[in-house]
N, C-alpha and C positions, 0 to 999 in steps of 0.2 A: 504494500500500500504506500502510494508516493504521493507529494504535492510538491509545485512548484510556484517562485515569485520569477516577475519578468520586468523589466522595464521594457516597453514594447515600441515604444517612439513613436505612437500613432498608428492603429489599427483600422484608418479609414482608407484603406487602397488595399487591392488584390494579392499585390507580392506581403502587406504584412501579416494578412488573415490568413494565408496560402499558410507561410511559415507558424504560425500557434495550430491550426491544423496537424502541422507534421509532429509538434512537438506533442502534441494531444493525444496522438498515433500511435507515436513510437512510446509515450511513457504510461497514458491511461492514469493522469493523477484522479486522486480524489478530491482534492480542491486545487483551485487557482486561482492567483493574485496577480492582476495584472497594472501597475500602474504608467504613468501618462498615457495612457487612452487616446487622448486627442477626439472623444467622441460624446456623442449626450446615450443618456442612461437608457433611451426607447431601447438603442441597438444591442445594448448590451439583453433583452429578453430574447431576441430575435438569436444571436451569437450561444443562447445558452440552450437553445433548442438542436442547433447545427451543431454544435460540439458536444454532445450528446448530454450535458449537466439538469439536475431538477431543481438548483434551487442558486437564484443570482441576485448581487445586492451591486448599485454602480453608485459614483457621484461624477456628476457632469463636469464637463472640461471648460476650463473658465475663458474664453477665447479660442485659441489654436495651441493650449497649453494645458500637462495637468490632466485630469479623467483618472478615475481609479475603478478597477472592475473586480470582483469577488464572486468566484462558480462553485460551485460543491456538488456530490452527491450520496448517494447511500454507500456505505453506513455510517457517514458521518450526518448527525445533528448540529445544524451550526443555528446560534442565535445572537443576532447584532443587535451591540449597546452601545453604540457611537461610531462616528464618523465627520469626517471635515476635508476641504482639500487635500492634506496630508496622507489621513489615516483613515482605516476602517477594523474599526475593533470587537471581535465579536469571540463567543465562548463556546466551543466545539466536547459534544457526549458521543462519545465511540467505547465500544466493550467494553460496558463500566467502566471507563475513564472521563473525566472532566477535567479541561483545560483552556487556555485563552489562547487567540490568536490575534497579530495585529498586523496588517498589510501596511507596511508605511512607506510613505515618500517625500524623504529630504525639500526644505527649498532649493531649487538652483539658486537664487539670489542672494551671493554670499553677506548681503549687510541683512539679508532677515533671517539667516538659517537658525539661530539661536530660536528662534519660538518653535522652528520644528525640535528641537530640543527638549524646552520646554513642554512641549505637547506629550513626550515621551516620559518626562520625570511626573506630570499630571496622572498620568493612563495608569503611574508604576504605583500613584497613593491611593485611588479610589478603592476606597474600601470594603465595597460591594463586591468585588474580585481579586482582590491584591493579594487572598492565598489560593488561587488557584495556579498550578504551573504555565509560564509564560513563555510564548516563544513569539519573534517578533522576526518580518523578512519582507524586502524590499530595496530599494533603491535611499542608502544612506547619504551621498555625497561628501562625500572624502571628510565628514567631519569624526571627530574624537567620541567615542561612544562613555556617554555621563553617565547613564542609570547602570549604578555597581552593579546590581545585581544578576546584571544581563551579562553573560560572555558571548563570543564568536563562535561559532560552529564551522573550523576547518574544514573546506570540501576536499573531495576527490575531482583532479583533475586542475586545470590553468589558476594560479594566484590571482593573476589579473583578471577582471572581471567586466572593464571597459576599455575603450580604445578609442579614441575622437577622429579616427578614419581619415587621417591626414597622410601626409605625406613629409618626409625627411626630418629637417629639422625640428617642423610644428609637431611632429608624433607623440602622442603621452599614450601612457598605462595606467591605470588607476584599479583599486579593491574598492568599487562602490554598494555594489550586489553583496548581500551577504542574509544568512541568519543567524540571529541573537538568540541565543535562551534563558532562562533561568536553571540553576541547578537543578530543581524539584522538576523539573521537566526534563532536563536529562535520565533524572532517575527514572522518569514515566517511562520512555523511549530508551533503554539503557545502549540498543542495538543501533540504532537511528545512523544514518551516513546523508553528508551533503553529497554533494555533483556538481561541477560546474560543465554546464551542457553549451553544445555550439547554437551558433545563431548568425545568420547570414543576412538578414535583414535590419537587426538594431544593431548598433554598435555595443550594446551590456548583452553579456552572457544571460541567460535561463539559470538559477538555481532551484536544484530537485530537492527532495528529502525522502528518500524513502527509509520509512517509518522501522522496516525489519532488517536492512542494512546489505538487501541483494536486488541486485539488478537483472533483470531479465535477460536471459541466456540465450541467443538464436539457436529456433530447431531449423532443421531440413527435411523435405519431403520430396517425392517426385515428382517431375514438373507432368503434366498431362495435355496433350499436343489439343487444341482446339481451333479451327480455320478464323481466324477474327476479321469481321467484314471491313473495317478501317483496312487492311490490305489492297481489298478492290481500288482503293484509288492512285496506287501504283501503278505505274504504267506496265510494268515487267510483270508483274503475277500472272495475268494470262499465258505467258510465255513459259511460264515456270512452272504453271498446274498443266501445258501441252508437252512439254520435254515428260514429265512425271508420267501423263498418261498415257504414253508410247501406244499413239493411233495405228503406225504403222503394223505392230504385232497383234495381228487380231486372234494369238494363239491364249493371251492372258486373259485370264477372269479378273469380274468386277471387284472384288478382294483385295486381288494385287493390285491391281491400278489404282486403287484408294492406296492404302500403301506406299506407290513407289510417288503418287502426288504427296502425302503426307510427308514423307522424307525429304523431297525436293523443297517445299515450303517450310518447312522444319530451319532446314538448311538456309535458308534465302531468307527468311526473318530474322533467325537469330546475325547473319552479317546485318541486313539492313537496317534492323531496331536496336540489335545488340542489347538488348536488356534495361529499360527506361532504368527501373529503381536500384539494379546496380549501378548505371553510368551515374546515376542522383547522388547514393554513396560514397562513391571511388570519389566525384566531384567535392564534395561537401568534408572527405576525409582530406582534401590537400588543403581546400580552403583553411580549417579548422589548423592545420600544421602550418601556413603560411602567415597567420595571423597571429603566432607566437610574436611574443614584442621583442625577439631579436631578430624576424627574418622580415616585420613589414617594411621598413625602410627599402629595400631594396625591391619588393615585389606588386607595389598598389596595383602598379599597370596589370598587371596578371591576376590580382585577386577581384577588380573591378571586372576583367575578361572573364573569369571563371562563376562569381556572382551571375552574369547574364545568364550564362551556360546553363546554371542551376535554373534560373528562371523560365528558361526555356524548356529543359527538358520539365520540370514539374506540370509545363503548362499540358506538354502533349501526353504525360501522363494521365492528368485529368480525363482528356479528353478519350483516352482508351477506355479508362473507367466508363465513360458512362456510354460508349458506344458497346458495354460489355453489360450494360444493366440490360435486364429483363423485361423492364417495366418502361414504355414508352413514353409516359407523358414524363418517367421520371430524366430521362435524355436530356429535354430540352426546360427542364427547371432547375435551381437557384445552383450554382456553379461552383459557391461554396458550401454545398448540403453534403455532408457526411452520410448522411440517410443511402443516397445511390451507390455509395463505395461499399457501406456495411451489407446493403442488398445484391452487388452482383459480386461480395467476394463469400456471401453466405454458405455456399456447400463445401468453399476449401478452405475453408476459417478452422484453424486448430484452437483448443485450449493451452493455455501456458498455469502450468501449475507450479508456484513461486515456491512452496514448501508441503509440508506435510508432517504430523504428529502420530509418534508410532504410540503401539498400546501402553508403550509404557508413560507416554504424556512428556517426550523430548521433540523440542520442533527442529527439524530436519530440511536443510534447504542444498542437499550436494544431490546430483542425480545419480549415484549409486545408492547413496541410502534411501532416495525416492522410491525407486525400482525396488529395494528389496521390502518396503514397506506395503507398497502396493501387493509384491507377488507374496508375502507373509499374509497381507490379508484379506487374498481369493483364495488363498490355497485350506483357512481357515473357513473362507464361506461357501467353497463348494467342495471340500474336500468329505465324505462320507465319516458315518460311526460304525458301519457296518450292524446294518438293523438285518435279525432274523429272516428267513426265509417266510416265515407264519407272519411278520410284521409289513413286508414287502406285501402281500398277496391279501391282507386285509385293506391297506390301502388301493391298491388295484382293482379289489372287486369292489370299489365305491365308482368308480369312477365306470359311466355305462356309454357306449356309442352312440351318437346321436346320426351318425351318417355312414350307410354302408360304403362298399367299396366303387359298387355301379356310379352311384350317385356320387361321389366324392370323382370321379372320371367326367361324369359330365361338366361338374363346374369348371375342375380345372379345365378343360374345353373352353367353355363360357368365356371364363377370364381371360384366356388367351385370345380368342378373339374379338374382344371387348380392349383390349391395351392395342393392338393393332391398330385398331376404328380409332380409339383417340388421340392416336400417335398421328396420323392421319390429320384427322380433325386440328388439332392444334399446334401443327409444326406453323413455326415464324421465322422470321428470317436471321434471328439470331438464335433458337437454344438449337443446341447441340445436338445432331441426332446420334443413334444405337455408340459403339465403342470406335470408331474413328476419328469423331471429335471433327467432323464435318457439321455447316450447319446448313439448314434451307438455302441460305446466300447463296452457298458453294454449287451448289447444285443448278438454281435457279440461271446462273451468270455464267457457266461454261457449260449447258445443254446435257447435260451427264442424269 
């Protein structure tokens, strides 16, 4: 279970909503803090619908400056008790635990930053909350952290946490981003690990927290060959599904010649598209290595070049996405809806299981001890006691047929030619038909 704070530089254009998407993606927090906004509080309900959260609290952006936004969802209970430009503070019930949270955001305007200060030593007396554990994250601005009580939470991964995207001499690094806690909230979280996460779009880093102090592990699966109609508009693919289905040899069956098209386009997408969200990756891991604050001096021109690159490929991403959605009208609506991603990756969507408690009540987060917990406890829930022969055969004669053999031949029958008929009936021009991973498209657009 993770949350993260972001200073986000303004969430009203497409590259910056694209990137909290991804970070939404890849982390799956349970809450998020996002300050300067740069937006009014409407969007912020519309945003918490699209990033999949149930429960949003905003304060509007005072000009072109400023906006702070707050997402949550189950199983955390959050309940806010103030808020101001700066902050928004409010007190979070999860697994019998009660704690405070404060999203905060320094002033930039160093002759008034001292009342953002102030606002923090206020938050730290009220004494309607001042024992419960505190943990505070946000964008500080380089100032001296007053309230004793509060320490830093060293992350994993870059010190530096901003960068002013300049170039040579003007270059600074700064630790702005950060989370504070109270001890009694360490103790809550004993496990708890920061993160400092990449980000291509603000110049401040994302910081995470996840709560049990492990990060989510890539699985692998195997990939399964599907014809994607965004292909048709390549010029070459015609060309490439006729080399495949070698017209000349009228000795092949319809089998093989799916087959040796399958192979041939297999072949010729993976040169042509080469793999959007790896190339997204591989991109995003140089950028990330280039923006160390020893190497940007010498690289802006190439990280401003590689920025694009990401922009671009994420755009065409998208747009596979939703030419792979099932659902038509859902194509051509709202561009940043997460809804059409979750719906056309729905049947190859895995579980990721972060840990697990064996019988003895130790939580367990390696995946050997996963596996042997798991195969410890089927092998326990279907493993037999060996019940009597007299005990087998009382149970047995309870149980009386309701369908002879005849009749049990004709359904299957029935059924069989009933999935035909609908198969039939409801092919479209995108899902998939039988085990070829051809769809209506393919079929429709080269006469086959």
């Amino acid at each position: 279970m993770s949350f993260f704070s972001w200073n986000a530089r303004g969430l009203g254009n497409q590259r910056a909503f694209r990137e909290l998407k991804r970070l939404v993606a890849e982390k799956s927090p349970t809450l998020l803090s996002i300050c300067e906004t740069k937006i009014l509080g409407y969007k912020c309900k519309k945003w918490k619908d699209v990033l999949g959260f149930n429960g949003s609290f905003s304060v509007d952006c005072k000009g072109k400056s400023g906006g702070l936004m707050l997402l949550w969802k189950p199983p955390f209970n959050v309940i806010i008790h103030s808020y101001s430009l700066g902050h928004i503070d409010c007190s979070i019930q999860h697994d019998e635990k009660h704690w405070r949270f404060t999203g905060f955001y320094g002033n930039p305007d160093t002759s008034r930053r001292h009342f953002s200060w102030d606002l923090l030593r206020r938050l730290n007396c009220m004494s309607e909350f001042s024992h419960l554990p505190w943990l505070v994250g946000g964008d500080f601005m380089r100032c001296v952290l007053t309230v004793k009580k509060l320490g830093d939470l060293h992350g994993v991964g870059d010190f530096f946490t901003w960068v002013n995207r300049r170039s040579t001499d003007d270059l600074i690094f700064a630790r702005l981003d950060r989370f504070v806690a109270t001890f009694e909230w360490r103790l809550l979280y004993p496990t708890s690990q920061a993160y400092s996460l990449e980000s291509f779009h603000s110049g401040h880093r994302p910081i995470l927290i996840d709560l049990r102090g492990s990060q989510k592990q890539p699985t692998s699966k195997p990939h399964l060959f599907q014809f994607e109609p965004h292909w048709l508009r390549e010029t070459d693919c015609k060309d490439v599904v006729e080399r495949g289905w070698c017209k000349s040899d009228i000795s092949l069956s319809l089998p093989v010649r799916l087959l040796r098209c399958k192979e041939s386009l297999r072949v010729w997408a993976g040169k042509r598209f080469r793999n959007l969200p790896r190339q997204i990756r591989l991109n995003r891991h140089q950028l990330n290595a280039l923006k160390t604050h020893s190497t940007w001096h010498n690289s802006v021109h190439h990280i401003r070049v590689l920025e694009d690159e990401v922009e671009h490929l994420a755009y065409k991403e998208e747009v596979y996405w939703k030419q792979r959605s099932r659902v038509n009208w859902l194509a051509h609506g709202d561009r940043n809806s997460k809804y059409f991603h979750a719906r056309a990756s729905k049947r190859r969507s895995t579980n990721h299981i972060k840990g697990l408690v064996s019988s003895h009540g130790d939580w367990c987060i390696e995946q050997n001890g996963m596996a042997e917990i798991i195969d410890q406890y089927f092998r326990n829930l279907l493993s037999t006691n060996n019940p009597s022969a007299d005990a087998r055969r009382l149970v047995l004669d309870c149980v009386l047929p309701k369908i002879d053999e005849q009749l049990n031949a004709t359904l299957c029958g029935l059924s069989q030619l009933l999935k035909y008929e609908r198969r039939s009936l409801t092919c479209t021009q995108t899902k998939p038909q039988a085990q070829m991973g051809c769809r209506f498209s393919f079929f429709r657009n080269f006469g086959m």
